[in-house]
N, C-alpha and C positions, 0 to 999 in steps of 0.2 A: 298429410297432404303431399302428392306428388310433387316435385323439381318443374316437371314440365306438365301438361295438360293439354292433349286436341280432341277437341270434341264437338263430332258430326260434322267436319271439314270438306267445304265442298267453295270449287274457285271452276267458275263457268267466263269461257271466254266470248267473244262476241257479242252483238247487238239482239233487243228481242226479235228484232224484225226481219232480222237476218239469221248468218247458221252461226248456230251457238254449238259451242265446243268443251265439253265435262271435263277439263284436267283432273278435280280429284270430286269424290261423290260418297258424303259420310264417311271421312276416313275419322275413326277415333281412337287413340292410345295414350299412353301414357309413359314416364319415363322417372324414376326413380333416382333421388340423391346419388349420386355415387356410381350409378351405371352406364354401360356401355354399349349404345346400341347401335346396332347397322342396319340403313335401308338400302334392299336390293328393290331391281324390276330391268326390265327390258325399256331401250329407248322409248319416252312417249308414254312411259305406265304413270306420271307424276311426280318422279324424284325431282325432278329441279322444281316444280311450282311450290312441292310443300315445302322445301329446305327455305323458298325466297320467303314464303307464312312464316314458317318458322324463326326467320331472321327478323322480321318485320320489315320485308322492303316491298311487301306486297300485301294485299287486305285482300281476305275469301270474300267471298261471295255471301257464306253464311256458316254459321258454326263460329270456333274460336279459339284461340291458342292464349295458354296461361301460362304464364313462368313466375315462379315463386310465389302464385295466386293470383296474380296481377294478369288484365286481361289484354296482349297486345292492341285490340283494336282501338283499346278507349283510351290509349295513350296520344296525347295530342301531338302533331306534327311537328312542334317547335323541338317536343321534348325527345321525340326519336331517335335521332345519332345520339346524343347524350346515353339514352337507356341501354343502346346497341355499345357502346362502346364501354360502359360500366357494367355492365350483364352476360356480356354473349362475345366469344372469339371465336375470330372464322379464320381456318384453313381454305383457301383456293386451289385448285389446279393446279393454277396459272402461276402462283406466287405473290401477283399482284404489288410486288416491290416499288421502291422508285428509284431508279436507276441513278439520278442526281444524289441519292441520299448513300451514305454509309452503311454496313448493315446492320452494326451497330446503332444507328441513328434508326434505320427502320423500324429496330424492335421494342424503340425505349419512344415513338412514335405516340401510340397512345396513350401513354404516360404523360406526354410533352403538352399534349393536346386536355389532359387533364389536369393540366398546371400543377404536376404534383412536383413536390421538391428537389432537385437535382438528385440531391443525397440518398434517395427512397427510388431513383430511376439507374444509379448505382447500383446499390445494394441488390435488387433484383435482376438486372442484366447480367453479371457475372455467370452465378449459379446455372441462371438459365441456360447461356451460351455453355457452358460445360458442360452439362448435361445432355447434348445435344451435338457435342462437338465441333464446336464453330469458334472456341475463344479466341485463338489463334487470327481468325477473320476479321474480328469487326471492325476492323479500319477498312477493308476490302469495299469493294461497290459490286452492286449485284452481275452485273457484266464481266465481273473476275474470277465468280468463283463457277463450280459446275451444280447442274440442274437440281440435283439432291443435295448441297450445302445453301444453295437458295431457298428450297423447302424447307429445309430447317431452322432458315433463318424466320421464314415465314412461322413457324408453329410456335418461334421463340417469342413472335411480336405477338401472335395468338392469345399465350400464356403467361405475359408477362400481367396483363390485368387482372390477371386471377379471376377469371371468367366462372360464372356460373353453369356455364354451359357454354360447352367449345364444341361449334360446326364444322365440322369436314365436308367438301364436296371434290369427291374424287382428289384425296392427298396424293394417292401414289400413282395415278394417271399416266403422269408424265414422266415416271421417276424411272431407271431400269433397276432390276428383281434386289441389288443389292442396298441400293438408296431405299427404296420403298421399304423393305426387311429393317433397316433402321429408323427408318420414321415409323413405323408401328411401333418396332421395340419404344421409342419413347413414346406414343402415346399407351399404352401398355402400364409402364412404370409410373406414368402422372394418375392414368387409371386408378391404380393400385394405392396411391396417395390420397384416392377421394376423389380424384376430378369427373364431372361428368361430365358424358361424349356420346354427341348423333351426326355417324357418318355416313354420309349418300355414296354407295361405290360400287360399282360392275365386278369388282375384285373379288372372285373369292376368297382367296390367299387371305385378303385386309378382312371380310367381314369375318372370317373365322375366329377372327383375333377379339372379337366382342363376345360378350356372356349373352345377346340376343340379337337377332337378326329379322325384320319384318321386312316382311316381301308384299308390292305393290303389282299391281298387273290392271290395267285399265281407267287408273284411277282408284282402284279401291285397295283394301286392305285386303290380299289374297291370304296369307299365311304368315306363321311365325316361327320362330324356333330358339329354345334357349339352350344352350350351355350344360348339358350337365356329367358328373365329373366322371373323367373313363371313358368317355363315348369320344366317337373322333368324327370333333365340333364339322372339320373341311368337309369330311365326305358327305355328313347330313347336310349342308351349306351346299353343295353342290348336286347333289341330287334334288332339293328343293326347286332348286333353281330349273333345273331340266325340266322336271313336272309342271313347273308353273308353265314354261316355253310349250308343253303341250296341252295348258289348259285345264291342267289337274289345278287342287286347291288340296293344302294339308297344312296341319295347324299339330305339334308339337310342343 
C-alpha cells in the first residue's frame, strides 16, 4: 500500500448556476514510503489547490486523498488539526513563524501543542537545529535572524514531528541561490533517512533534487519524470517544463 493515495481528484470552484471554474480534473497518483516528489506547472495549472487536498485544509469536489490508507475526507472536523499535526509537516514560503516566539520555541511548537514531555522536546530539538545549522540561534526571535536561517528554522519545526509526510510549498521561493542550496541539501539527507516529501515549486534547480517530478498543466496530470541514474535529472526537468509551456505532453 502506498504512503499517499489520489485518486480521480477533481476541486471545481463556483456556484452551479453560475461559472464554475475546474482547478484540478481527475488528477490521480500516488507516492511511495520513502520518496521524493516534485510538483511542477505554470501559475493556475493546480499546484496550490492540490497541495491545500492534500494537507486537508480543503475537500475536492470528488475523488479522494489517502494517507496511510485512511481517507482525508472522512475524517471529522473536530479531529483535523490533530491528524495534520501528527501526520503531515508543512514547509511555507513564507516561514510562517511567530515573531513573539523564540526560534527555538517555534520549533518545539508542535510538540508543546501535543503535550509531549519537555524531556522528549529536548532531546529532539538539539540534533535537529544542528543539522540544519541554527544551534547557535535558538534563543534568537525570528526578526533577528536572515531569510534562509528563518527557513530553516521553519523545516526544523516541520521535522521535529517526525511527520509522515512533509509538504513543501515553494521552500526556496524566497530564499537567494545559496540559502535555498542548503535547505535542499537538508531535505536531501532527511530524504536519504526515509523521510517522505511532496514539494509544490516553480524551481528547477529544487525539483531536480527529487527521484520524481509530476507536472501539472490545466488541472490535470500532464507528465512525469523519474530519476534515473546517469542521466542529468536538471536538463530532463527542464526541458519538460518548456514542452509542457508549449502544450506538448511527455511522460518518462
Amino acid at each position: 500500500m502506498s504512503l499517499l493515495e489520489v485518486r480521480k481528484l477533481e476541486k471545481i470552484y463556483g456556484s452551479r448556476g453560475g461559472n464554475r471554474t475546474a482547478a484540478l480534473q481527475g488528477v490521480s497518483f500516488a507516492v511511495e514510503e520513502g520518496e521524493y516528489t516534485a510538483i511542477m506547472g505554470e501559475s493556475g495549472s493546480g499546484k496550490t489547490t492540490l497541495l491545500s487536498l492534500l494537507a486537508a485544509l480543503d475537500k475536492p469536489t470528488a475523488g479522494e486523498v489517502l494517507l496511510e490508507g485512511q481517507s482525508l475526507s472522512a475524517i471529522p472536523g473536530r479531529r483535523l488539526s490533530a491528524f495534520r499535526r501528527d501526520h503531515l509537516g508543512f514547509v511555507f514560503q513564507d516561514c510562517s513563524l511567530l515573531d513573539t516566539f523564540s526560534l527555538g520555541d517555534n520549533i518545539i511548537l508542535p510538540l508543546v501543542l501535543a503535550k509531549q514531555p519537555f524531556e522528549e522536546m529536548s532531546r529532539r530539538l538539539l540534533p535537529l537545529a544542528q543539522l540544519l545549522g541554527i544551534e547557535g540561534l535558538l534563543n534568537k526571535y525570528p526578526w533577528e535572524v536572515s531569510g534562509g536561517q528563518k527557513q530553516r528554522a521553519a523545516a526544523a519545526r516541520a521535522l521535529i514531528t517526525r511527520p509522515s509526510l512533509l509538504l513543501a510549498d515553494e521552500p526556496t521561493g524566497a530564499l537567494d541561490s545559496r540559502s535555498a542550496g542548503e535547505l535542499l541539501d537538508v531535505f536531501q539527507k532527511e530524504n536519504e533517512k526515509g523521510q517522505t516529501i511532496l514539494m509544490v515549486t516553480h524551481s528547477v534547480q529544487a525539483a531536480s533534487r527529487a527521484s520524481r517530478v509530476l507536472f501539472l498543466r490545466d488541472g490535470k496530470l500532464a507528465a512525469e519524470l523519474r530519476r534515473r541514474p546517469g542521466e542529468d535529472f536538471y536538463q530532463q526537468v527542464a526541458d519538460s517544463l518548456a514542452a509542457l509551456g508549449k502544450g506538448g505532453r511527455k511522460s518518462a
